[in-house]
C-alpha positions as CSV (number, residue, x, y, z in Angstrom):
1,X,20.2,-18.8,-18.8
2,X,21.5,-19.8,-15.4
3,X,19.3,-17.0,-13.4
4,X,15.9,-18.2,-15.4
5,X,16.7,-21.4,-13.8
6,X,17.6,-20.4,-10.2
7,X,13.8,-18.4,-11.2
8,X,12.0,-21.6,-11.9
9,X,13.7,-24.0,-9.3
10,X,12.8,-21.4,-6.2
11,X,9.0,-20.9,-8.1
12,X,8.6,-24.3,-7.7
13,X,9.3,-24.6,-4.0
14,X,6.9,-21.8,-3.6
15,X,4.2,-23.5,-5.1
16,X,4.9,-26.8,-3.9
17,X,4.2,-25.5,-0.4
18,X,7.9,-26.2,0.7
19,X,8.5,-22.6,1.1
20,X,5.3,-21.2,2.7
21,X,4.2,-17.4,2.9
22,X,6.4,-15.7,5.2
23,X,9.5,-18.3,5.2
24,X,12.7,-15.9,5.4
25,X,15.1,-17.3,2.5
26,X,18.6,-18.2,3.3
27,X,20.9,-15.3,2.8
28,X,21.9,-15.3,-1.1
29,X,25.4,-15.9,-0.2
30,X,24.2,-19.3,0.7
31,X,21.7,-19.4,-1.8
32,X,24.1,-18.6,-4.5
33,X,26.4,-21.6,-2.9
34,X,23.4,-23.6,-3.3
35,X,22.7,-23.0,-6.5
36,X,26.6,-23.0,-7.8
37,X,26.3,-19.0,-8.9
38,X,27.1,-15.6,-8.2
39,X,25.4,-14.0,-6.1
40,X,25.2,-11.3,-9.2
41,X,23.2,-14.1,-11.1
42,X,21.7,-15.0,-8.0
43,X,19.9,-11.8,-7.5
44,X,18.6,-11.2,-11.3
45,X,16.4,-14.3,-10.5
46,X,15.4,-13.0,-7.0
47,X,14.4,-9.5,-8.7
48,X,12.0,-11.7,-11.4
49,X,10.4,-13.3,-8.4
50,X,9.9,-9.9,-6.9
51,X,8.8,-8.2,-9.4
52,X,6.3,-11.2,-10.5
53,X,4.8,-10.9,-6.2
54,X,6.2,-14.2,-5.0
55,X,9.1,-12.6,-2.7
56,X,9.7,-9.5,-1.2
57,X,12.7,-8.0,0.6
58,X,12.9,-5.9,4.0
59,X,15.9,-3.8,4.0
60,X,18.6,-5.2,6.1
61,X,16.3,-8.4,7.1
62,X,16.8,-10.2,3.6
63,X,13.9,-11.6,1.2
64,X,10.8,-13.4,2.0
65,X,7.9,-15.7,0.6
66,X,4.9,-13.3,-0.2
67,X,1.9,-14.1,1.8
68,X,-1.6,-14.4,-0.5
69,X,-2.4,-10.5,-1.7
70,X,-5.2,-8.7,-0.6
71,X,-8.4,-8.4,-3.4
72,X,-9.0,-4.6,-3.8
73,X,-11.6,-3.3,-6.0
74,X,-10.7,0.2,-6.5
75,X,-13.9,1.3,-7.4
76,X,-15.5,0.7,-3.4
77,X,-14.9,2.4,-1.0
78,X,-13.5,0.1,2.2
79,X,-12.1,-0.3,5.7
80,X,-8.7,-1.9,5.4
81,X,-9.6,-3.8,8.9
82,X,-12.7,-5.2,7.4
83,X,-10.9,-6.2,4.1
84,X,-8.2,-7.9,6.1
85,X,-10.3,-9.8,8.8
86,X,-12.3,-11.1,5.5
87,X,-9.1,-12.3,4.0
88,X,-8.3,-13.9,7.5
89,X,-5.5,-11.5,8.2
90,X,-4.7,-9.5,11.0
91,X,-4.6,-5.8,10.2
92,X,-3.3,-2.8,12.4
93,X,-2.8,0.6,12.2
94,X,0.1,3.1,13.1
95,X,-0.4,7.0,13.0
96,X,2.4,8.4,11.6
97,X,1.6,12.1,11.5
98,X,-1.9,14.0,12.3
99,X,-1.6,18.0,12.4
100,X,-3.4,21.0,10.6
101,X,-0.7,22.3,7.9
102,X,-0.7,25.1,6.0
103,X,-1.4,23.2,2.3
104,X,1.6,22.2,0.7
105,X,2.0,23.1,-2.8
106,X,0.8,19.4,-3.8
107,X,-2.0,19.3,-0.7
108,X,-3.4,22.7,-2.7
109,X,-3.1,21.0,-6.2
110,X,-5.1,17.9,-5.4
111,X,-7.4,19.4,-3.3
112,X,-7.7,22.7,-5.6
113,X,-7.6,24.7,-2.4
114,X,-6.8,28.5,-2.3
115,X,-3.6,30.0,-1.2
116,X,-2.5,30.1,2.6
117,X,-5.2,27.1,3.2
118,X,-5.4,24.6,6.3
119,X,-5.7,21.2,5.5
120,X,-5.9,18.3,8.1
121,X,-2.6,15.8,7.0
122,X,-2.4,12.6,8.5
123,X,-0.4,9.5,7.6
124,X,-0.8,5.8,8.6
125,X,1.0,2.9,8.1
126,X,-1.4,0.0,7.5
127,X,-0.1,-3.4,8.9
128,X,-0.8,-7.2,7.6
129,X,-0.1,-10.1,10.2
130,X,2.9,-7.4,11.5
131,X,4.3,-6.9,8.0
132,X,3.8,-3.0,7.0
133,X,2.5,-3.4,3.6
134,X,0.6,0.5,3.3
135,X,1.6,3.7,3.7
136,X,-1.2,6.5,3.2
137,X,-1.3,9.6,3.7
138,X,-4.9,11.6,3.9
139,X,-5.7,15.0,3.4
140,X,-8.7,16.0,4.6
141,X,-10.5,19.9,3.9
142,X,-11.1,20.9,7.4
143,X,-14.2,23.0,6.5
144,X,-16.0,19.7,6.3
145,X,-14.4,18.0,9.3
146,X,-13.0,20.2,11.8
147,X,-12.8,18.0,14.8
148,X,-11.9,15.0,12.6
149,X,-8.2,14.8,14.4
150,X,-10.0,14.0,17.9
151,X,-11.1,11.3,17.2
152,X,-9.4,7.5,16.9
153,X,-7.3,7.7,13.7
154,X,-6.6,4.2,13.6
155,X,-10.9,3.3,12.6
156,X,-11.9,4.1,8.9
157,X,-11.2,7.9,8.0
158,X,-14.3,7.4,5.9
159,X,-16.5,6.0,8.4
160,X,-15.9,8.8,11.2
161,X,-16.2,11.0,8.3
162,X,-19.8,9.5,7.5
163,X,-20.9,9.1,11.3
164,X,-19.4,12.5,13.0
165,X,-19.6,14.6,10.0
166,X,-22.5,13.6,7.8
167,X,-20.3,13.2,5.1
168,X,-21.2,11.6,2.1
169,X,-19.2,11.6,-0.7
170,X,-21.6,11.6,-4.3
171,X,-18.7,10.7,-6.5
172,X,-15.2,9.4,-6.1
173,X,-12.0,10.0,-8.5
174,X,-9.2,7.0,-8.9
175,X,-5.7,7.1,-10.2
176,X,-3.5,3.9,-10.3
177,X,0.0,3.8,-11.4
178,X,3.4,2.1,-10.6
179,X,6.0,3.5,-8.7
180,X,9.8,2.8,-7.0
181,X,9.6,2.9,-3.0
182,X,11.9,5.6,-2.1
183,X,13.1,8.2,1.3
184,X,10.8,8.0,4.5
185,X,7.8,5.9,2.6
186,X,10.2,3.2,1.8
187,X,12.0,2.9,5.2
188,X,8.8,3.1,6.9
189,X,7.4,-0.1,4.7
190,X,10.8,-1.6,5.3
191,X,11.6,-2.0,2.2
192,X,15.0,-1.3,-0.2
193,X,15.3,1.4,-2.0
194,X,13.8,1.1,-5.4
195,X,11.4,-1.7,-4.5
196,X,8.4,-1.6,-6.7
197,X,5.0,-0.1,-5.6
198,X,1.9,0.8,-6.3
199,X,0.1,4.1,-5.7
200,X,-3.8,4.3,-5.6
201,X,-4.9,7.9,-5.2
202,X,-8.5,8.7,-4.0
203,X,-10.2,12.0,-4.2
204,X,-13.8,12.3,-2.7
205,X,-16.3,14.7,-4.1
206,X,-19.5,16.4,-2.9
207,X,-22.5,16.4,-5.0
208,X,-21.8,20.4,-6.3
209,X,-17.8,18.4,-7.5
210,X,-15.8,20.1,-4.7
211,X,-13.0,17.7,-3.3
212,X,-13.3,16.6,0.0
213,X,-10.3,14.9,0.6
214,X,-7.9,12.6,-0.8
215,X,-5.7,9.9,0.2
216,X,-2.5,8.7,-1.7
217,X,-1.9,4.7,-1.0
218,X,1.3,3.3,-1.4
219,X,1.2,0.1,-1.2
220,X,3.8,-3.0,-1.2
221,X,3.2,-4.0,-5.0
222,X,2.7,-7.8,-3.9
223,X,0.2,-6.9,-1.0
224,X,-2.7,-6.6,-3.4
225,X,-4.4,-7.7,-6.5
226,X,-6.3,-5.5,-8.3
227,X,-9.9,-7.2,-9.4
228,X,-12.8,-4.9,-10.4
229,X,-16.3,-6.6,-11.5
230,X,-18.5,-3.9,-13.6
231,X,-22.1,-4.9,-14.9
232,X,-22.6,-4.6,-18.8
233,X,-25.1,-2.4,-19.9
234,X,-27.6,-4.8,-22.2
């Protein structure tokens, strides 16, 4: 099939270095020129290569070679700066939104908070090398922390929680799963409509099992690689 080859002919570029992370692609009316196609056919092999983490598209802006994706070990705890500087990246951090809200009916499910409760919301857009690639939003029980929204939002949520708060989490709760970017989190990550994601959700708990907060990670499927080690029990 003519779009498996269009697949494999652009795969190999990739990986011959010839199209290097970050290289815009010509527009696919070119491209399909190029490869003697539709641009119909063009874009079934475009969407294999997305879906597989070698390109990604920016709405309006056209489709690009994936950079390397971040290692994340969903089981520790992290700073995203950190993570990135060891990766030789250069992170930053946009505050979307930071307010005390009455809890929302999901805020009050996730955090299992009474009715009519305050919760601290904040949302950040995590950038790599200027590429948006994160979009999180935290809730935070303001019971536990509630100054926390004076402080610098763009640091570690975790770490001001730990130094300002004395907060120390005794057990944390992780859900993974796959998603389609859509609304405000997909214009703000700049991608399409539809674009495949994936959603880490984090819920911190004290040692009695009460949830401190929790933080609900979209991320830009081809941003990260998931990679967990875990020691056998002999």
């Amino acid at each position: 099939m003519q779009y498996v080859e269009i697949k494999i002919a652009v795969e190999e570029q990739i990986e011959s270095g010839l199209l290097p992370p970050g290289q815009k692609l010509p527009p696919e009316r070119k491209l399909a020129e190029s490869f003697n196609t539709t641009r119909v056919t063009l874009r079934e092999a475009l969407s294999l290569l997305e879906i597989e983490g070698k390109i990604y598209r920016e709405d309006r802006r056209g489709w690009f070679i994936s950079p390397p994706p971040l290692s994340y070990d969903p089981g520790k705890d992290f700073s995203f700066t950190a993570l990135a500087m060891a990766n030789e990246r250069k992170p930053r951090t946009e505050i979307l939104t930071s307010k005390t809200i009455l809890a929302t009916k999901y805020a009050s499910q996730i955090l299992d908070l009474q009715p009519f409760s305050d919760v601290h919301k904040i949302e950040r857009l995590r950038y790599l090398d200027e590429r948006p690639v994160m979009h999180v939003t935290h809730y935070v029980q303001p019971d536990y922390a509630p100054s926390l929204l004076d402080h610098d939002l763009t640091l570690s949520l975790s770490g001001i929680c730990a130094s300002e708060f004395g907060i120390h989490p005794a057990s944390t709760q992780i859900r993974l799963r796959t998603t389609s970017l859509l609304g405000d989190i997909a214009q703000s990550l700049r991608a399409t409509p539809g674009a495949p994601a994936m959603v880490i959700e984090r819920s911190s708990l004290d040692s009695s099992g009460a949830i401190i907060d929790c933080r609900i990670e979209y991320w830009r499927h081809d941003a990260i690689s998931i990679e967990s080690s875990v020691e056998l029990k002999k």
